[in-house]
C-alpha positions as CSV (number, residue, x, y, z in Angstrom):
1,X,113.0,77.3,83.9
2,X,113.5,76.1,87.5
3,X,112.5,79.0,90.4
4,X,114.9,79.9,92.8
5,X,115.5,78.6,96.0
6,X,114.8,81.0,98.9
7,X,118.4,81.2,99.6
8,X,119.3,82.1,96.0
9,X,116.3,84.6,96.6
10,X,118.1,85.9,100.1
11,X,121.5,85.9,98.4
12,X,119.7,88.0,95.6
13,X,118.2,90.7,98.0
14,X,121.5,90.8,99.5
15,X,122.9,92.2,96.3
16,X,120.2,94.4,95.1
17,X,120.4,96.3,98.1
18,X,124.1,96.5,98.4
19,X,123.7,97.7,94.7
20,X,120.9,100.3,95.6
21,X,123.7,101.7,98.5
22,X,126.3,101.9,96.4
23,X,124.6,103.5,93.5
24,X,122.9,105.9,95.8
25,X,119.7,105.2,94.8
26,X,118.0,105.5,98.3
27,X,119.5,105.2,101.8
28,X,118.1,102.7,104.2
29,X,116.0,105.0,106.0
30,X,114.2,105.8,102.7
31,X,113.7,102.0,102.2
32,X,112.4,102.0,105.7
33,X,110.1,104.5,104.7
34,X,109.0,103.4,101.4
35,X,108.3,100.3,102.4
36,X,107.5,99.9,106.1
37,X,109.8,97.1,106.4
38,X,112.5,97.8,109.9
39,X,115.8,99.1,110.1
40,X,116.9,95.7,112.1
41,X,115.1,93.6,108.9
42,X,117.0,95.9,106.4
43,X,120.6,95.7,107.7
44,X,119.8,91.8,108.0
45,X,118.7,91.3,104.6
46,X,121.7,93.3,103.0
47,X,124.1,91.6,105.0
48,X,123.0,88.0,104.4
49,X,122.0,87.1,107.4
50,X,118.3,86.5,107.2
51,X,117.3,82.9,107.2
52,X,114.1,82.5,105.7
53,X,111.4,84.8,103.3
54,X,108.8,86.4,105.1
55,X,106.1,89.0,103.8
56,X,108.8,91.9,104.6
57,X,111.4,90.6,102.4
58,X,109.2,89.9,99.8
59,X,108.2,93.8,100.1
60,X,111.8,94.3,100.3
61,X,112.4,92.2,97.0
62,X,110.0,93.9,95.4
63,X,111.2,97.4,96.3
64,X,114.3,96.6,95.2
65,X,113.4,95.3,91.7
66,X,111.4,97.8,91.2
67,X,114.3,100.5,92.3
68,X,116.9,98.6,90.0
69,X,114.9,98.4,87.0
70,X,111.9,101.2,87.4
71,X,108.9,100.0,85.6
72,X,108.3,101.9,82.3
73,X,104.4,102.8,81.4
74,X,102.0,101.7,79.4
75,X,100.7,103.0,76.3
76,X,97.2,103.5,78.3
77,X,99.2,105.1,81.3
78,X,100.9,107.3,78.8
79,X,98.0,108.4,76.9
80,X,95.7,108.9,80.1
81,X,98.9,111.2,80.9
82,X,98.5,112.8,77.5
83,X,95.4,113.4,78.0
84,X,95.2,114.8,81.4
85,X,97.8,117.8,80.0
86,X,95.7,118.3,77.0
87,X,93.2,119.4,79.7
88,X,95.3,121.7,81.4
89,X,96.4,119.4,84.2
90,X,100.2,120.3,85.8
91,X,102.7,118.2,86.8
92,X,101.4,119.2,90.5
93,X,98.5,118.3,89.7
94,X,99.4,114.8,88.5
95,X,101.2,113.7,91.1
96,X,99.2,114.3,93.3
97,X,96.2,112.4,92.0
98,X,98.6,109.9,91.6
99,X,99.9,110.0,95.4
100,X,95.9,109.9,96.8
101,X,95.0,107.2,94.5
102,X,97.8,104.9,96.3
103,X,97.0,106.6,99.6
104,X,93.6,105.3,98.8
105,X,94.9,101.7,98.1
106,X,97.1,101.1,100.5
107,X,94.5,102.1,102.7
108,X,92.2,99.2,101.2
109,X,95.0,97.1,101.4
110,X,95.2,97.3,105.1
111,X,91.5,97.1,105.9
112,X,91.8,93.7,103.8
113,X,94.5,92.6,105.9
114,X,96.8,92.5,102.9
């Protein structure tokens, strides 16, 4: 299978977030904010007007995938789940261990310079 070019990649991220508009699946400010990437970059990207990839569109491309076709979990994720209601856990509760455990990444992330 040959990879896309970046253009085909642009052309795709176009798309996807014309698709997430339209579907209102988030707005652009809550693309801004979920994925640090700039309003300016955003409106680019959806009108086709970027030129080349860059670490924000990939973050862009990848927000986007992920909001078109949410990832489903794994058995483990699921049965660490199970398990943390059999102990009495809430739904509170879960998310947010879930919400410092990426707080806690992304932060490790950035000190990496990733």
């Amino acid at each position: 299978m040959q990879s896309k070019t970046d253009t085909e990649k642009l052309v795709e991220l176009s798309r996807s977030l014309h698709l997430i508009l339209q579907k209102k699946l988030a707005t652009q400010l809550e693309i801004q904010r979920a994925t640090g990437v700039d309003q300016p970059t955003i409106s680019r990207a959806r009108s086709g007007k970027l030129k080349r990839l860059t670490a924000k569109v990939e973050v862009l491309q990848n927000y986007a995938n992920m909001k078109l076709s949410p990832p489903t979990a794994s058995k483990k994720i699921s049965d660490l789940a199970t398990r943390f209601y059999e102990a009495g856990g809430t739904d509170a509760e879960l998310e947010a261990s879930i919400e410092h455990a990426i707080k806690l990444l992304t932060r490790q992330l950035k000190e990496r310079g990733e």
